[in-house]
N, C-alpha and C positions, 0 to 999 in steps of 0.2 A: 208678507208685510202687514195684513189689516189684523194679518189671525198675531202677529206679537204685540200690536197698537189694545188688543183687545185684551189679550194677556197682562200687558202691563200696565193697562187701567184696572183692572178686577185686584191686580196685586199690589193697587198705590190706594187704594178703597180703605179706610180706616173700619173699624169692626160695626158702628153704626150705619156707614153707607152703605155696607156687605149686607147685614140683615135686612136693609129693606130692599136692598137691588133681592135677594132672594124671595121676599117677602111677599114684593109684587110679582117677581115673576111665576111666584106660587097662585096666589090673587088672578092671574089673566090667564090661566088653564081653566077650558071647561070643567066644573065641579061634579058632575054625575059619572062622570066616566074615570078610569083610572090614569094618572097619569106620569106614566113613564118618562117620559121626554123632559117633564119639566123635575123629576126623579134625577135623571139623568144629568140635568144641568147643572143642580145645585150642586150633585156630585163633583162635576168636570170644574163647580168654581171651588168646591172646597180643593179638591186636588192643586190645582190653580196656585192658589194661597199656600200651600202648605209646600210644596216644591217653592216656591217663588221667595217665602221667607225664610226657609232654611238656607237659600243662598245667600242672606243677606251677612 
């Protein structure tokens, strides 16, 4: 239930609220080390959007 509340807030996100929800979450990863995870996210929200608008 929270993981579709999560999903269909990321996919009702207009394309400037997208880039900063990405922007920050780029921003609050430690900068010296490599980081996959937030690699990872921004992936799982572009996937996110791109299934979520083609259903539209």
């Amino acid at each position: 239930m929270e993981r579709r509340k999560i999903i269909d807030y990321i996919a009702a996100l207009d394309d400037g609220e997208y880039r900063t929800l990405l922007s920050e979450a780029r921003n609050t990863a430690p900068p010296p080390r490599p980081r996959p995870g937030v690699d990872r996210l921004a992936q799982a929200f572009d996937d996110i959007r791109t299934a979520e608008q083609g259903r539209k």
